[in-house]
N, C-alpha and C positions, 0 to 999 in steps of 0.2 A: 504494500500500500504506500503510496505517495500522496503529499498535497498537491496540488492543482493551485489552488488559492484559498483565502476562508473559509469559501464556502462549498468546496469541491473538495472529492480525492478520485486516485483513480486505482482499484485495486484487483486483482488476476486470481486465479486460483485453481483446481480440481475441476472446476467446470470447462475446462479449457476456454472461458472466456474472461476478455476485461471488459470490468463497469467502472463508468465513471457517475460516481451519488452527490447527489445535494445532501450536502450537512444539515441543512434549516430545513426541507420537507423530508428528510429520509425515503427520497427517491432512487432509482435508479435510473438515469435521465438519458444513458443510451448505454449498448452494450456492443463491442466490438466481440467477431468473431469470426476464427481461422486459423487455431489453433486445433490439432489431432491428441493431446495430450497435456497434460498438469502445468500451468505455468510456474517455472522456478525464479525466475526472476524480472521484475519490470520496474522500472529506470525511467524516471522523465528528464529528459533534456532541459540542463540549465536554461530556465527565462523564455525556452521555445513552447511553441502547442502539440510537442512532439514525443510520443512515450516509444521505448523500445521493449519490447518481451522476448525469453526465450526459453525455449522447454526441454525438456529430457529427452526427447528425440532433435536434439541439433538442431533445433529451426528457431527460428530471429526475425523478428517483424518488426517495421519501425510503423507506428501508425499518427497518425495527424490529428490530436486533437478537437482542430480547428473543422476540418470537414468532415471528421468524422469515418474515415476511409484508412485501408492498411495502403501505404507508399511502397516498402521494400517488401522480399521475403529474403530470406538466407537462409541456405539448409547447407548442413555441415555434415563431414563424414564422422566425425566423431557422433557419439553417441548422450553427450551433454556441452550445452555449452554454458560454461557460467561467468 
């Protein structure tokens, strides 16, 4: 889980997908997905609208906040990437 800003975070998990919640209505205001498995770790980019995730099968998304769209994908041969 990361902040976003006050009133935002945006956090991954077991569902293989990221949401990003309003703090003040405890919503979950959209949910990113395209992930195959568990996310281990996600990363927002210093001051950008840009978070990156990656899971235990090698794969790495960078997704755009802002539009709400995945940008990259990265698949790795390794079998985790952290």
């Amino acid at each position: 889980m990361t902040r976003l800003n006050k009133n935002r975070i945006v956090c991954g998990g077991d569902d293989y997908a990221i949401k990003i919640w309003d703090l003040k209505s405890n919503i979950c205001s959209f949910t990113f997905k395209g992930h195959a498995k568990m996310i281990d770790i996600l990363v927002r980019m210093n001051k950008a609208n840009i978070a990156s995730s990656s899971t235990c099968d090698g794969t790495i998304k960078i997704w755009d906040i802002t539009s709400n769209s995945c940008k990259f994908t990265f698949e790795s041969r390794i079998n985790s990437v952290t």
